[in-house]
C-alpha positions in Angstrom: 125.9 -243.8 -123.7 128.1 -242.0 -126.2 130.0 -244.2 -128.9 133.0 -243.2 -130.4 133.6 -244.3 -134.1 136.7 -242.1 -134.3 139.0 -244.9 -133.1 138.2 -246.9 -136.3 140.1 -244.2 -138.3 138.0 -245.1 -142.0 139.4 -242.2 -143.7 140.6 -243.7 -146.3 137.4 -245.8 -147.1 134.3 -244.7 -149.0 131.5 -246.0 -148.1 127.7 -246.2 -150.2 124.4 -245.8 -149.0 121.6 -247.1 -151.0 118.1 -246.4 -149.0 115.4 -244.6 -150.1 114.4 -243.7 -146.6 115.4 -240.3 -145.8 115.4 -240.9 -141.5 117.4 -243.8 -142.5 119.2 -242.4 -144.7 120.5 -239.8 -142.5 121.1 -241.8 -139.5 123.7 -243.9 -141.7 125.6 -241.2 -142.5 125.9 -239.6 -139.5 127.1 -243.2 -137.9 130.0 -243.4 -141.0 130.7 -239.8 -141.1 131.6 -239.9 -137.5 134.3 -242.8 -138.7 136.1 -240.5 -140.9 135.0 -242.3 -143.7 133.8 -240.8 -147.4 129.9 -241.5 -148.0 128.5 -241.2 -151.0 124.1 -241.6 -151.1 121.4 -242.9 -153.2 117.5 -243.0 -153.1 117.6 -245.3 -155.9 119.3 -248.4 -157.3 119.1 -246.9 -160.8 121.4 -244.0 -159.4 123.2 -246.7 -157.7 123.4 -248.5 -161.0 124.5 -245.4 -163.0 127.2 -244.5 -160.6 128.8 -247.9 -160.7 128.9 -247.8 -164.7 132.2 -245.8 -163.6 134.6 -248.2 -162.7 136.7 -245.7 -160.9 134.3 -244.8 -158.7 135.5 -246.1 -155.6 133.1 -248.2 -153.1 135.1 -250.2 -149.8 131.5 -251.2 -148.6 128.2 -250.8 -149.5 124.8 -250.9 -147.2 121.7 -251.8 -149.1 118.7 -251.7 -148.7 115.8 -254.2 -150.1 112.9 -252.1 -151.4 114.7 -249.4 -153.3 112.9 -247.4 -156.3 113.4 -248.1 -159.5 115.7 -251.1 -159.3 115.7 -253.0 -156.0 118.2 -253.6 -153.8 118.6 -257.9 -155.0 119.1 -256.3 -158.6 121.2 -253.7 -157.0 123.8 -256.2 -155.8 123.8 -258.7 -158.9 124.8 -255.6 -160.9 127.2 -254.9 -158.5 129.1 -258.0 -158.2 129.6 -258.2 -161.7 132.5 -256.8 -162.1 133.0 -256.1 -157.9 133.3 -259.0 -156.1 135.1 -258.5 -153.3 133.8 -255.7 -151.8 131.0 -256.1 -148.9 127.8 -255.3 -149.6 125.2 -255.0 -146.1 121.8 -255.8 -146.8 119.8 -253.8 -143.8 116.2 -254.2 -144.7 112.7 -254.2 -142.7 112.3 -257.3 -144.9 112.4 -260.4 -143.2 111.0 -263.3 -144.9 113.2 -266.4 -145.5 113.3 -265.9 -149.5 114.5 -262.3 -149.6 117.5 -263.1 -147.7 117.9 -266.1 -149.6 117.6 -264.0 -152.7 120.2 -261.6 -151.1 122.8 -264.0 -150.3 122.2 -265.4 -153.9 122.6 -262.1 -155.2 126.1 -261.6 -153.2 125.5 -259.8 -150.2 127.6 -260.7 -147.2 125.2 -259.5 -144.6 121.6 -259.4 -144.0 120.5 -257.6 -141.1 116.8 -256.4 -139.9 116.2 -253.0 -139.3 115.9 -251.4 -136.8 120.0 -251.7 -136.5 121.4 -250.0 -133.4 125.0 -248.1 -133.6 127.0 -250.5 -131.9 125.9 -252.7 -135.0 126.9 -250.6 -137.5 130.5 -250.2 -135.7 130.8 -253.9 -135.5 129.8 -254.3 -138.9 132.2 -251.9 -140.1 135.3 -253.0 -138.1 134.6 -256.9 -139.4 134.9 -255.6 -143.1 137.0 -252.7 -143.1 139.5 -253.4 -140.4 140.1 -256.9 -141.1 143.1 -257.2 -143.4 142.4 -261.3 -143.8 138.9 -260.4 -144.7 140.7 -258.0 -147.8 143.6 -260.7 -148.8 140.9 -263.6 -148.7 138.3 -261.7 -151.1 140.7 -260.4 -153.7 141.1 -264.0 -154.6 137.0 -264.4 -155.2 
């Protein structure tokens, strides 16, 4: 079965990566850059960290991932939604006990999925949060 991201048409979104797992890493991409969309990658939250010092960097969506180098992925998103807080942030993590994704909720993350996540996943995840204009309108008031 092929799967056709074209048809979501996310050229004008950019999209972040944050997994220190290069098969992972790459199999992201390859899902969002077969959207259209801009991807920007990092093995480690503090790269993560220093990249969103810039407040004109743009993010539309980020997909993190728990046990990142350096700074993990909970810390990650807390930095993040300081001065970010409408954007969606994906937790996708091997990690499944019930305080890490109560941590990552906490933290601000609007998703936390368990890996292994399949493609049609990642397409449905990415049309809820960057097709939806309600889902834009309702967070810029957060």
């Amino acid at each position: 079965m092929s799967l056709n991201f074209s048809n979501l048409a996310l050229t004008d979104k950019t999209i972040a990566i944050v997994e220190d797992d290069v098969p992972s890493l790459r199999y992201y991409e390859t899902l969002l850059l077969s959207s259209g969309a801009s991807v920007v990658k990092f093995r480690t939250g503090k790269d993560f960290v220093e990249h969103i010092k810039n407040k004109e960097a743009k993010i539309d969506l980020v997909i993190m991932d728990f046990l990142i180098p350096l700074i993990n992925g909970i810390d990650c998103t807390r930095i993040f939604r300081r001065d970010r807080k409408g954007v969606p942030v994906l937790m996708i993590t091997a990690y499944s006990s019930e305080q890490s994704k109560a941590d990552a909720f906490i933290a601000g993350c609007n998703e936390y999925i368990l890996k292994p996540v399949y493609p049609e996943k990642v397409y449905a995840l990415l049309e809820k949060y960057l097709k939806q204009e309600t889902y834009s309108a309702v967070n810029q008031r957060s």
